[in-house]
C-alpha positions as CSV (number, residue, x, y, z in Angstrom):
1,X,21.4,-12.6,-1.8
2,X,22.9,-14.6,-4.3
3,X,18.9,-15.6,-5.6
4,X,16.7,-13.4,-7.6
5,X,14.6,-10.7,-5.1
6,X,11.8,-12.2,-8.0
7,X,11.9,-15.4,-6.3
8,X,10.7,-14.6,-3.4
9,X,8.4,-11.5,-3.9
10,X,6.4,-10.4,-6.5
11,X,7.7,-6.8,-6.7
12,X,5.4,-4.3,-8.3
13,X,5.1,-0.3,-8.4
14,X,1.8,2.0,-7.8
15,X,1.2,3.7,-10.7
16,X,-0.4,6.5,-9.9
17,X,2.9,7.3,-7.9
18,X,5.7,6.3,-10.5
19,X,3.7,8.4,-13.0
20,X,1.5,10.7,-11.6
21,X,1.3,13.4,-14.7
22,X,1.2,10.8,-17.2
23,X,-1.6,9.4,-19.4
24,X,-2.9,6.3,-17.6
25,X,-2.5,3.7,-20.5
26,X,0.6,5.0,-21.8
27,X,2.0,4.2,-17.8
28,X,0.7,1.2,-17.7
29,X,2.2,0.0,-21.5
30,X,5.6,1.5,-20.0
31,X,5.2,-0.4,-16.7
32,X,4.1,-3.8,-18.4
33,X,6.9,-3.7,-21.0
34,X,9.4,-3.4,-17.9
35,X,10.2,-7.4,-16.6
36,X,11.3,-6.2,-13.2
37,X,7.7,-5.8,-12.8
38,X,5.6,-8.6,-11.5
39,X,2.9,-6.4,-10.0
40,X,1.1,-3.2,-11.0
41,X,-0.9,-1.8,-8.3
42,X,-3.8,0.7,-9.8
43,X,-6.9,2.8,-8.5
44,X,-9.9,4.0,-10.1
45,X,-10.4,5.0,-13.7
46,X,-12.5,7.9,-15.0
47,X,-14.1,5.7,-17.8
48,X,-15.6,2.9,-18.8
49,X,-13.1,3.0,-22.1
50,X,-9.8,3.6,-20.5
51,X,-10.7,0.9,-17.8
52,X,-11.6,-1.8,-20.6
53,X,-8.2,-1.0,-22.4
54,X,-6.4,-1.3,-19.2
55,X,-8.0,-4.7,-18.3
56,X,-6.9,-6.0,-22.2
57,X,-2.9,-4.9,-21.4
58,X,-3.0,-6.8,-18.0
59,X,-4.2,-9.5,-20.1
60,X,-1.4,-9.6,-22.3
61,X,1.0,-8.6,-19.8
62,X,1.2,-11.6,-17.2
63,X,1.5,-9.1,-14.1
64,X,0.0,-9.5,-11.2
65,X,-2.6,-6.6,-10.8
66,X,-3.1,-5.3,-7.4
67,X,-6.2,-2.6,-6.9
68,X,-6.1,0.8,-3.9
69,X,-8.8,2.2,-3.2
70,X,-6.8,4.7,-1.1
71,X,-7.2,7.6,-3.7
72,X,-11.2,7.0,-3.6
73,X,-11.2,8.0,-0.2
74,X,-8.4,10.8,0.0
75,X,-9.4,12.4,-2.9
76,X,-13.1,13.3,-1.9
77,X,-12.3,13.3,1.9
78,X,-14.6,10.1,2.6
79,X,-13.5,8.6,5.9
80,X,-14.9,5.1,6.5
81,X,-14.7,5.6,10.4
82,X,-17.0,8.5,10.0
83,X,-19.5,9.4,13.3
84,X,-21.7,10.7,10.9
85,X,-23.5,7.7,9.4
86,X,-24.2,9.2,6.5
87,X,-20.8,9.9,5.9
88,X,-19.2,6.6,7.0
89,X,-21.5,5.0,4.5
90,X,-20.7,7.3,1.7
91,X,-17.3,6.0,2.6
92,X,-18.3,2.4,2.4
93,X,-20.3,2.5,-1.0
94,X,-17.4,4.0,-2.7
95,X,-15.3,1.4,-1.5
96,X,-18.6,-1.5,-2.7
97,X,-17.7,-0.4,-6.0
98,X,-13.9,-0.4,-5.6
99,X,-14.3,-3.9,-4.9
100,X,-16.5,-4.6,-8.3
101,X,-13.5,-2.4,-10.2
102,X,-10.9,-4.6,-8.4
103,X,-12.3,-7.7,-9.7
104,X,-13.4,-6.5,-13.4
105,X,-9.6,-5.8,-13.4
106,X,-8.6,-9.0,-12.3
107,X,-7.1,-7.9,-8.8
108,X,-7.7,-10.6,-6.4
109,X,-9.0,-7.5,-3.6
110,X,-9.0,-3.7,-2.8
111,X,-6.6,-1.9,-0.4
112,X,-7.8,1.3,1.6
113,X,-6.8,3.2,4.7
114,X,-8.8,4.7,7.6
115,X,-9.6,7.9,8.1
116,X,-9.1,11.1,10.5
117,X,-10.0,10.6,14.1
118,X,-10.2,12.5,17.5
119,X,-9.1,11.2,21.0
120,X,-12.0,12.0,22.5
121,X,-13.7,10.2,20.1
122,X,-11.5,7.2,19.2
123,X,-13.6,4.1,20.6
124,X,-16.5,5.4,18.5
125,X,-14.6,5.7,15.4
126,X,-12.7,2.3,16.0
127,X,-16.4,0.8,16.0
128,X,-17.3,2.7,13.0
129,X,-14.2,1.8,11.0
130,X,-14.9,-2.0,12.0
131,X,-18.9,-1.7,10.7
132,X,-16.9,-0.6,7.3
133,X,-14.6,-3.2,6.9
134,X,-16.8,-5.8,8.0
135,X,-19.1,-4.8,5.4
136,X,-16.3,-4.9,2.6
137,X,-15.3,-7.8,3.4
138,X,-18.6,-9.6,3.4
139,X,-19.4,-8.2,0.0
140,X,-15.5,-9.0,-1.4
141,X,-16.0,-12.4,0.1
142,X,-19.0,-13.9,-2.1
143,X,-16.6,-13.0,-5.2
144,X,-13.5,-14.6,-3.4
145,X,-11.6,-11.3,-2.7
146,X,-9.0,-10.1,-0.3
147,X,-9.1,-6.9,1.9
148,X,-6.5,-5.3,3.5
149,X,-5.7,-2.1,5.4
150,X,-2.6,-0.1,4.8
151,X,-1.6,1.1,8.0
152,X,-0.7,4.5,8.2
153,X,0.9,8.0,10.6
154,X,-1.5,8.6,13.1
155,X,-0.9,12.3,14.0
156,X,1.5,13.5,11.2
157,X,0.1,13.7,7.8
158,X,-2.7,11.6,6.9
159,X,-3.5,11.2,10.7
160,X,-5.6,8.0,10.2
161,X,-7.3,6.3,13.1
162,X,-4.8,2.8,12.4
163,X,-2.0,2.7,13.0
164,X,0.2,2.6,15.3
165,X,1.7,-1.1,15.1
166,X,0.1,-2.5,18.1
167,X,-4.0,-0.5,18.0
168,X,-3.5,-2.1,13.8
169,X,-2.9,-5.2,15.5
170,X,-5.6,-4.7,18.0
171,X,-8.0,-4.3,14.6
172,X,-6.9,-6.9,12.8
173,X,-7.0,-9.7,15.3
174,X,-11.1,-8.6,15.5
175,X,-11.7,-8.3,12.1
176,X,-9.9,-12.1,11.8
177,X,-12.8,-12.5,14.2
178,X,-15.4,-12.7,12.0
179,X,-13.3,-12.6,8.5
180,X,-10.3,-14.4,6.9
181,X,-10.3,-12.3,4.1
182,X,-8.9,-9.6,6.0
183,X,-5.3,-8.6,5.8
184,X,-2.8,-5.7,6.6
185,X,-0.9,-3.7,4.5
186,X,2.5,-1.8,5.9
187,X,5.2,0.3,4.4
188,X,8.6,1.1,5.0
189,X,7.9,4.8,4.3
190,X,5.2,5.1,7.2
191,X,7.6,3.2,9.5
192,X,9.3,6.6,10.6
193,X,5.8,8.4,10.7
194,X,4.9,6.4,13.5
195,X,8.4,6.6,15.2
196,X,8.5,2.9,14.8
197,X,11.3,0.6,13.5
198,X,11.0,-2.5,11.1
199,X,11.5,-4.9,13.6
200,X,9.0,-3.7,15.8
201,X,6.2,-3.4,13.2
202,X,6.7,-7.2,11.3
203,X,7.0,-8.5,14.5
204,X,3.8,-7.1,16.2
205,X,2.0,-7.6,12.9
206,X,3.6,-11.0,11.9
207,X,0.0,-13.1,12.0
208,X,-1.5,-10.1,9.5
209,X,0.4,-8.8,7.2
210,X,-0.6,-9.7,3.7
211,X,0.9,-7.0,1.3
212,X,4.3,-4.3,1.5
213,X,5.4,-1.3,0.4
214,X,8.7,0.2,0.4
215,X,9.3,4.0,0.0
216,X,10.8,6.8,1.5
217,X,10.0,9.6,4.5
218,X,11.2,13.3,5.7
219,X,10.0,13.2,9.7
220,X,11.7,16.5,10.0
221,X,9.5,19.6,10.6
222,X,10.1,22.4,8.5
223,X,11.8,20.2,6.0
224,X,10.7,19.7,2.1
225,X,8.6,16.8,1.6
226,X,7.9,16.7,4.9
227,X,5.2,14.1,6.6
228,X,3.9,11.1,3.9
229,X,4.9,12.5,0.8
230,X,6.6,9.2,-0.7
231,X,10.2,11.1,-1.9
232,X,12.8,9.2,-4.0
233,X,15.1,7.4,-1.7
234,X,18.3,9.9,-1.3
235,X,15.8,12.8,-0.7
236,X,17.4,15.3,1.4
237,X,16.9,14.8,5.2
238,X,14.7,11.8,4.5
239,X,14.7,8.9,6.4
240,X,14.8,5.8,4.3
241,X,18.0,4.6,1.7
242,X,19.9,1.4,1.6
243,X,20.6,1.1,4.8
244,X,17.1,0.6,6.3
245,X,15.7,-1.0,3.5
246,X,18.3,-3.6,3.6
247,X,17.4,-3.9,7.9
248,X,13.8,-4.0,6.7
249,X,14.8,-7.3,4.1
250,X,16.8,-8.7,7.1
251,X,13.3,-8.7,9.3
252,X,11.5,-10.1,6.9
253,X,13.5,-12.5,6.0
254,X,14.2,-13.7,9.9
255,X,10.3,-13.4,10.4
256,X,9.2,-16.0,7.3
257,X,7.9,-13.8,4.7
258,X,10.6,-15.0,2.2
259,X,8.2,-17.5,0.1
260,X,9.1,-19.4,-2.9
261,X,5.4,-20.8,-3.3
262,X,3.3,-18.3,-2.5
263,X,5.2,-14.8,-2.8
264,X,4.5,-11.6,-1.3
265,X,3.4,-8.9,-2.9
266,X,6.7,-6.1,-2.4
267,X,5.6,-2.9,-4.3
268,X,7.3,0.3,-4.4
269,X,5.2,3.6,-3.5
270,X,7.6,6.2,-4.5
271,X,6.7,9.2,-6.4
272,X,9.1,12.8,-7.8
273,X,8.9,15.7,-6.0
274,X,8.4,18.8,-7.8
275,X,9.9,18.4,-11.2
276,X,11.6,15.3,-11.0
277,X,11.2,13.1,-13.8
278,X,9.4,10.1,-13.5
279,X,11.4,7.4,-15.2
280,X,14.5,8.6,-13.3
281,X,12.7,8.3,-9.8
282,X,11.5,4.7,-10.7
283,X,15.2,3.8,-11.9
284,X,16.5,5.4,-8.7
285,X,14.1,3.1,-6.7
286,X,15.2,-0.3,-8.9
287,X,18.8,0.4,-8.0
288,X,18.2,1.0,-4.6
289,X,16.2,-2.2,-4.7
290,X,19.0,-4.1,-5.8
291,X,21.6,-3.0,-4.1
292,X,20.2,-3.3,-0.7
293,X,19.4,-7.1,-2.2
294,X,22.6,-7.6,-3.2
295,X,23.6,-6.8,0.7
296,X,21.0,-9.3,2.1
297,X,22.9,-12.3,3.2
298,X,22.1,-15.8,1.8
């Protein structure tokens, strides 16, 4: 593409992937300083202190912040399509709050994922996860809030009740039922975790999607970094680079998501492996980024 990438998304990076051993405001002064940035996607912070001199360098910085509440729930194993009430609620009051964080920030609405699920049990837990999000929504609604679900492997890693493709399309189009405010989230790096393709997923999820991510898988067993694990794209026997993220521009750009008024969010979710260092596994990323652009044609 001849045009800027920044015309038609706003491309951002999750920090607690690009640095995940560094201190929280010195990432986020590194991340705003960087103009390639138009989005920083964040999570929760420990204190009332750190969160306040967070929201005064988005302030400054013009980006576009983006909240996930994705750590909230994979950290303490909450799973918001809990059977156990008790526990699906736990789930949902952490998420309450992560919408009240979201909007002291200035995000415009919370990301999150399901959680674990058994066949035998699936119809319950699809009925439970639906209880959740209609509840988030409602509450993210009276402040005039987004909500989306990042759809994710299903018997891999995270082994989340949503996806694949078509049951996260199944979701969506109830939740769009009783809510607008609802969206889905999808990523290039869970596309081989759920032995899909690019085509296949924008296409069966065209009327939902609200939000990407771009990143990189191993899908071989046995292998380093294997299942969601978010390695640098040129990981070995990963199986994302330039050539799929290119085909993954190509379907987006034949589907409609290419918008000069009202630009997706594009954000990376790539994080280093071992002792890689950070700033090199972000500047890997960019180039990728650009050269795959670069391919697109106009």
């Amino acid at each position: 593409m001849k045009e800027s990438i920044h015309k038609y998304f706003q491309v951002g990076t999750i920090q607690w992937m690009s640095h995940p051993r560094r201190d929280i405001l010195e990432s986020i002064r590194t991340i705003a300083a960087d103009d390639f940035f138009d989005v920083l996607e964040v999570t929760r912070f420990v204190d009332e202190e750190t969160r306040a001199a967070a929201k005064k360098l988005f302030e400054q910085s013009h980006l576009k912040v983006c909240y996930g509440a994705q750590p909230r729930l994979l950290g303490p194993k909450l799973n918001p399509n809990d059977l156990d009430e008790s526990g699906r609620q736990k789930a949902e009051a952490t998420l309450l709050e992560a919408v009240d964080e979201a909007e002291y920030l200035g995000a415009g609405g919370i990301a999150f994922l399901a959680g674990k699920w058994a066949p035998e049990t699936k119809d319950q837990a699809y009925a439970q996860l639906l209880k959740t999000a209609r509840a988030i929504c409602d509450h993210a609604a009276t402040k005039g809030m987004t909500v989306e679900l990042e759809v994710f492997d299903y018997d891999m890693d995270k082994a989340a009740l949503i996806g694949p493709a078509p049951y996260a399309a199944r979701f969506a189009a109830d939740m769009r039922t009783t809510h607008d405010n609802f969206g889905l989230l999808v990523d290039l790096s869970h596309f081989p975790t759920t032995y899909e393709t690019s085509r296949f997923v924008v296409r069966t999820l065209r009327p939902y999607i609200t939000h990407f991510h771009i990143g990189n898988a191993v899908v071989q067993k046995s292998c380093e970094a294997y299942g969601d694990q978010h390695p640098r794209f040129g990981f070995p026997n990963s199986a994302n680079d330039v050539p799929e993220l290119l085909d993954f521009f190509r379907v987006l750009k034949e589907e409609g998501f290419f918008s000069e008024e009202k630009p997706y969010v594009l954000s990376f979710e790539v994080k280093p492996w071992g002792d890689e260092e950070e700033d090199l596994i972000v500047a890997n990323t960019k180039r990728v980024i650009n050269r795959a652009w670069s391919l697109l044609e106009n």
